[in-house]
LOLO-230028 format. One record per residue (C-alpha): x, y, z; residue in three letters. Coordinates in nm, 2 decimals. Each point is the difference from the previous one (the first is absolute). Layout:
BEGIN
{r {X Y Z} "ala"}
...
***
This chain:
BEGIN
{r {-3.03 -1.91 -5.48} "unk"}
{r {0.24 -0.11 0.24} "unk"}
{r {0.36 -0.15 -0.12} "unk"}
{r {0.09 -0.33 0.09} "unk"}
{r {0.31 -0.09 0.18} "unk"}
{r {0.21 0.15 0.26} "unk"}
{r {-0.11 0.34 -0.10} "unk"}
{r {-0.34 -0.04 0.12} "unk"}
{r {0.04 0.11 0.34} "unk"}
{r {0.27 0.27 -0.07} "unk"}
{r {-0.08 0.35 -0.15} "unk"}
{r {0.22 0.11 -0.28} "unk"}
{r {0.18 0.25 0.20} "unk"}
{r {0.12 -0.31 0.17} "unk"}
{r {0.09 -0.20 -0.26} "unk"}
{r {0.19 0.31 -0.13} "unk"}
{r {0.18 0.01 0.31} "unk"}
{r {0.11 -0.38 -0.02} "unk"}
{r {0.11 0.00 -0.37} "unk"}
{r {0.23 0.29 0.17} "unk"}
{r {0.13 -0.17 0.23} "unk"}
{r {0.06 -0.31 -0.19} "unk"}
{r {0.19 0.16 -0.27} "unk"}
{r {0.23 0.08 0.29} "unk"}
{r {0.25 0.19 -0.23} "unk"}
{r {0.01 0.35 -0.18} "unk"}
{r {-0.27 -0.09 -0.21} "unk"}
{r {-0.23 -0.03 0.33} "unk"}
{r {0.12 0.29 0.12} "unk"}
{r {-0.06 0.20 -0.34} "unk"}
{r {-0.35 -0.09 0.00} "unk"}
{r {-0.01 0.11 0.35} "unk"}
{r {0.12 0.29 -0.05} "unk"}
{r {-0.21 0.07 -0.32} "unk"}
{r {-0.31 -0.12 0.18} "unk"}
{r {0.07 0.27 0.28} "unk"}
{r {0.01 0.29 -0.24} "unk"}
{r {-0.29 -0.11 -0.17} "unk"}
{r {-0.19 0.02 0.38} "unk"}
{r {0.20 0.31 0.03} "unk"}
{r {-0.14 0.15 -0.36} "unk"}
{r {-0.31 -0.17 0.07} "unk"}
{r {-0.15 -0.05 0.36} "unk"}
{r {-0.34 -0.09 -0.17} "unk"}
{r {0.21 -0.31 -0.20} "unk"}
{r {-0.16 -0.33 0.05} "unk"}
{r {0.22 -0.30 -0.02} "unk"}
{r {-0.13 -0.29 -0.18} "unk"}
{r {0.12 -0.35 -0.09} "unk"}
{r {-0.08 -0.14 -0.39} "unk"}
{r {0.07 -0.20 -0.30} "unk"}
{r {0.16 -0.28 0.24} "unk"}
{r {0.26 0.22 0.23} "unk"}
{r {0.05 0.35 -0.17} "unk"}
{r {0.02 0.27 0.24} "unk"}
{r {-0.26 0.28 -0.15} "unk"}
{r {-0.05 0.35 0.13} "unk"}
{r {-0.32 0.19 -0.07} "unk"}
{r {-0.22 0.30 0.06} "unk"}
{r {-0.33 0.01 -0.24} "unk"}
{r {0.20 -0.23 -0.17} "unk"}
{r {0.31 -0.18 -0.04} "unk"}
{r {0.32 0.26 0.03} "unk"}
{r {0.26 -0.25 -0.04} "unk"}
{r {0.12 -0.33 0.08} "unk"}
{r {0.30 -0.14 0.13} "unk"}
{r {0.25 -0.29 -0.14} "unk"}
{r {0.26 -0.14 0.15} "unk"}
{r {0.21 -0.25 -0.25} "unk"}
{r {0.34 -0.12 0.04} "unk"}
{r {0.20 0.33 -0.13} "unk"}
{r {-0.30 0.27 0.02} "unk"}
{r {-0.26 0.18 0.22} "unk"}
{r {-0.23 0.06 -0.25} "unk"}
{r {-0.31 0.27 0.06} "unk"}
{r {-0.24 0.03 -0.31} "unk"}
{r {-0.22 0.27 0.01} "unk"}
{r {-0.33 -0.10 -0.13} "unk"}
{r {-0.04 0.35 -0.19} "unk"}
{r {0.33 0.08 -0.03} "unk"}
{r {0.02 0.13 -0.36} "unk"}
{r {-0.27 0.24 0.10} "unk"}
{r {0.24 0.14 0.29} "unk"}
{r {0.24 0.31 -0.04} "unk"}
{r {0.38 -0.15 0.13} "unk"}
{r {0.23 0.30 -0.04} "unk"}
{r {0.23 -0.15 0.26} "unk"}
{r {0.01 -0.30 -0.30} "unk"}
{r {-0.07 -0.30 0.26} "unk"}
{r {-0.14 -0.22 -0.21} "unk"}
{r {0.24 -0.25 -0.19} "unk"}
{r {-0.16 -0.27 -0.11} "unk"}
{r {-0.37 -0.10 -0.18} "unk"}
{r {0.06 0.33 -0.19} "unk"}
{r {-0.14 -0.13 -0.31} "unk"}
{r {-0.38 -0.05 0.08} "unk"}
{r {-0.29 0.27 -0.01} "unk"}
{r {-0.09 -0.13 0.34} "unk"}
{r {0.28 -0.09 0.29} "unk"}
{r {0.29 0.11 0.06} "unk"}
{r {0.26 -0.14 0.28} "unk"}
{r {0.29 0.12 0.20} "unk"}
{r {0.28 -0.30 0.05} "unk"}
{r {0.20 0.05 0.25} "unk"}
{r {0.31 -0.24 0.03} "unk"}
{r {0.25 -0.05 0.32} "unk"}
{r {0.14 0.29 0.14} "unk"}
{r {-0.23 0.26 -0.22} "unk"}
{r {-0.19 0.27 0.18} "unk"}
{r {-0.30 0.19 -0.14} "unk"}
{r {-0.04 0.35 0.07} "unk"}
{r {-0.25 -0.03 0.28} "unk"}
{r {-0.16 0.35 -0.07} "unk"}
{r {-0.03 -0.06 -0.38} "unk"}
{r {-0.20 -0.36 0.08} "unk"}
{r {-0.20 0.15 0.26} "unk"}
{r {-0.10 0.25 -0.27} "unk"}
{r {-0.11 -0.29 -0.22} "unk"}
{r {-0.22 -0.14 0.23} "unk"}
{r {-0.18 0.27 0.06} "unk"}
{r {-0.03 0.04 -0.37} "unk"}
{r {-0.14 -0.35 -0.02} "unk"}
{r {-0.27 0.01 0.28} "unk"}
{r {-0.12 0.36 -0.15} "unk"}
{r {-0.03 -0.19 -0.33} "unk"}
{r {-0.17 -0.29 0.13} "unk"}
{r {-0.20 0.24 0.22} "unk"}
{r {-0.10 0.23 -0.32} "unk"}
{r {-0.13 -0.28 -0.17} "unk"}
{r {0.16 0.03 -0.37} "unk"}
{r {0.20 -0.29 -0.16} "unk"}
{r {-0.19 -0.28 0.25} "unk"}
{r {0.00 -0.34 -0.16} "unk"}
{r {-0.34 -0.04 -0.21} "unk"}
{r {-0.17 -0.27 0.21} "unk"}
{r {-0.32 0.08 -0.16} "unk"}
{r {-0.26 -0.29 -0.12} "unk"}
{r {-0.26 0.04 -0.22} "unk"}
{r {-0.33 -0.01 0.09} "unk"}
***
Protein backbone atom coordinates (compact mmCIF):
# COMPACT_ATOMS: atom_id res chain seq x y z
CA UNK A 1 0.00 0.00 0.00
CA UNK A 2 1.30 3.09 -1.22
CA UNK A 3 1.62 6.27 1.31
CA UNK A 4 -0.15 9.26 0.63
CA UNK A 5 1.45 12.60 0.25
CA UNK A 6 4.68 13.98 -0.93
CA UNK A 7 6.28 10.69 -0.19
CA UNK A 8 4.58 8.87 -2.86
CA UNK A 9 6.90 9.40 -5.59
CA UNK A 10 10.12 9.53 -3.52
CA UNK A 11 11.90 6.25 -2.13
CA UNK A 12 12.92 6.35 1.39
CA UNK A 13 16.50 6.65 0.72
CA UNK A 14 15.41 9.96 -0.61
CA UNK A 15 13.39 11.12 1.95
CA UNK A 16 16.33 10.18 4.23
CA UNK A 17 18.49 12.31 2.32
CA UNK A 18 16.08 15.41 2.52
CA UNK A 19 15.37 15.12 6.31
CA UNK A 20 19.39 15.53 6.16
CA UNK A 21 19.57 18.10 4.52
CA UNK A 22 16.86 19.96 6.17
CA UNK A 23 18.16 19.53 9.57
CA UNK A 24 20.98 21.58 8.11
CA UNK A 25 23.01 21.45 11.39
CA UNK A 26 25.11 18.83 13.44
CA UNK A 27 22.25 16.84 13.96
CA UNK A 28 21.96 16.33 10.06
CA UNK A 29 25.24 15.75 9.75
CA UNK A 30 25.28 13.06 12.72
CA UNK A 31 22.69 11.13 11.07
CA UNK A 32 24.69 11.32 8.01
CA UNK A 33 27.42 10.20 9.26
CA UNK A 34 25.75 7.38 11.26
CA UNK A 35 23.82 6.38 8.13
CA UNK A 36 27.17 6.00 6.23
CA UNK A 37 28.66 3.50 8.73
CA UNK A 38 25.69 1.65 8.84
CA UNK A 39 26.19 1.26 4.67
CA UNK A 40 29.69 0.86 5.56
CA UNK A 41 28.86 -2.16 8.26
CA UNK A 42 26.14 -3.14 6.10
CA UNK A 43 26.22 -2.87 2.22
CA UNK A 44 23.14 -5.15 2.08
CA UNK A 45 21.19 -2.37 4.49
CA UNK A 46 17.94 -1.28 3.01
CA UNK A 47 16.75 2.20 3.92
CA UNK A 48 13.21 2.53 4.67
CA UNK A 49 10.75 5.35 5.58
CA UNK A 50 7.94 4.57 8.60
CA UNK A 51 5.66 5.41 11.42
CA UNK A 52 5.21 9.02 9.71
CA UNK A 53 9.19 10.20 9.00
CA UNK A 54 11.48 7.83 11.08
CA UNK A 55 14.55 7.00 9.33
CA UNK A 56 14.80 2.91 9.80
CA UNK A 57 17.68 0.71 8.71
CA UNK A 58 17.16 -2.93 8.11
CA UNK A 59 18.47 -6.29 6.88
CA UNK A 60 16.06 -9.42 7.60
CA UNK A 61 14.75 -7.01 9.79
CA UNK A 62 14.81 -3.81 11.35
CA UNK A 63 18.60 -3.01 12.70
CA UNK A 64 17.93 0.30 14.03
CA UNK A 65 16.30 3.47 13.47
CA UNK A 66 17.34 6.91 13.52
CA UNK A 67 15.98 10.15 15.59
CA UNK A 68 16.74 13.35 15.32
CA UNK A 69 15.09 15.66 18.17
CA UNK A 70 16.12 19.03 19.25
CA UNK A 71 19.24 18.01 21.56
CA UNK A 72 19.79 14.25 20.34
CA UNK A 73 20.53 11.84 17.45
CA UNK A 74 18.94 9.06 18.64
CA UNK A 75 19.58 5.28 17.07
CA UNK A 76 17.49 2.47 18.74
CA UNK A 77 18.40 -0.72 17.96
CA UNK A 78 15.39 -2.94 17.53
CA UNK A 79 17.23 -5.90 19.43
CA UNK A 80 19.47 -4.16 21.19
CA UNK A 81 19.31 -5.84 24.61
CA UNK A 82 20.10 -9.08 22.77
CA UNK A 83 23.46 -7.30 21.42
CA UNK A 84 27.00 -7.65 23.16
CA UNK A 85 28.30 -3.68 23.54
CA UNK A 86 31.74 -4.01 25.19
CA UNK A 87 32.71 -0.65 23.77
CA UNK A 88 29.38 0.48 26.16
CA UNK A 89 27.63 2.61 23.28
CA UNK A 90 24.48 2.36 24.33
CA UNK A 91 23.15 5.10 26.84
CA UNK A 92 19.82 5.33 26.83
CA UNK A 93 16.39 2.82 26.69
CA UNK A 94 18.62 0.54 28.93
CA UNK A 95 15.77 -0.44 31.00
CA UNK A 96 13.66 -2.69 28.47
CA UNK A 97 14.19 -6.46 27.56
CA UNK A 98 13.89 -5.29 24.01
CA UNK A 99 15.69 -1.93 22.59
CA UNK A 100 18.27 -0.41 23.48
CA UNK A 101 19.56 3.26 22.02
CA UNK A 102 22.72 5.14 21.54
CA UNK A 103 22.08 9.15 22.11
CA UNK A 104 24.40 11.03 20.79
CA UNK A 105 24.27 14.86 21.68
CA UNK A 106 26.37 17.95 19.89
CA UNK A 107 29.88 17.53 19.61
CA UNK A 108 29.90 13.57 20.73
CA UNK A 109 31.57 11.01 18.58
CA UNK A 110 31.01 7.29 18.65
CA UNK A 111 33.72 5.00 18.19
CA UNK A 112 33.13 4.18 14.59
CA UNK A 113 34.71 0.63 14.87
CA UNK A 114 32.72 -0.30 17.99
CA UNK A 115 29.22 0.71 16.03
CA UNK A 116 30.20 -0.96 13.02
CA UNK A 117 30.62 -3.96 15.26
CA UNK A 118 27.05 -3.58 16.41
CA UNK A 119 25.59 -3.61 13.23
CA UNK A 120 26.90 -6.44 12.21
CA UNK A 121 25.76 -8.04 15.39
CA UNK A 122 22.32 -6.85 14.62
CA UNK A 123 21.91 -8.09 10.93
CA UNK A 124 23.56 -11.62 12.07
CA UNK A 125 20.72 -11.64 14.67
CA UNK A 126 18.03 -10.65 12.47
CA UNK A 127 19.58 -12.93 9.92
CA UNK A 128 19.69 -16.02 12.45
CA UNK A 129 16.22 -15.71 13.15
CA UNK A 130 16.07 -15.78 17.20
CA UNK A 131 14.38 -12.96 19.22
CA UNK A 132 12.10 -11.85 15.87
CA UNK A 133 8.85 -10.16 16.99
CA UNK A 134 5.97 -13.03 17.26
CA UNK A 135 3.74 -11.92 14.46
CA UNK A 136 2.14 -15.21 14.55
CA UNK A 137 -1.87 -15.58 14.13
CA UNK A 138 -3.79 -18.34 14.95
CA UNK A 139 -5.28 -20.46 12.68
Amino acid sequence: MKKSGASQHQSASELISKRIAELGDWRGETLSRMRKLIKKADPDVIEEWKWMGTPVFSHDGIICTGESYKSVVKLTFAKGASLKDPARLFNSSLDGNTRRAIDIHEGEEVDESAFKALVRQAVALNSSGKSKPSKKTKS
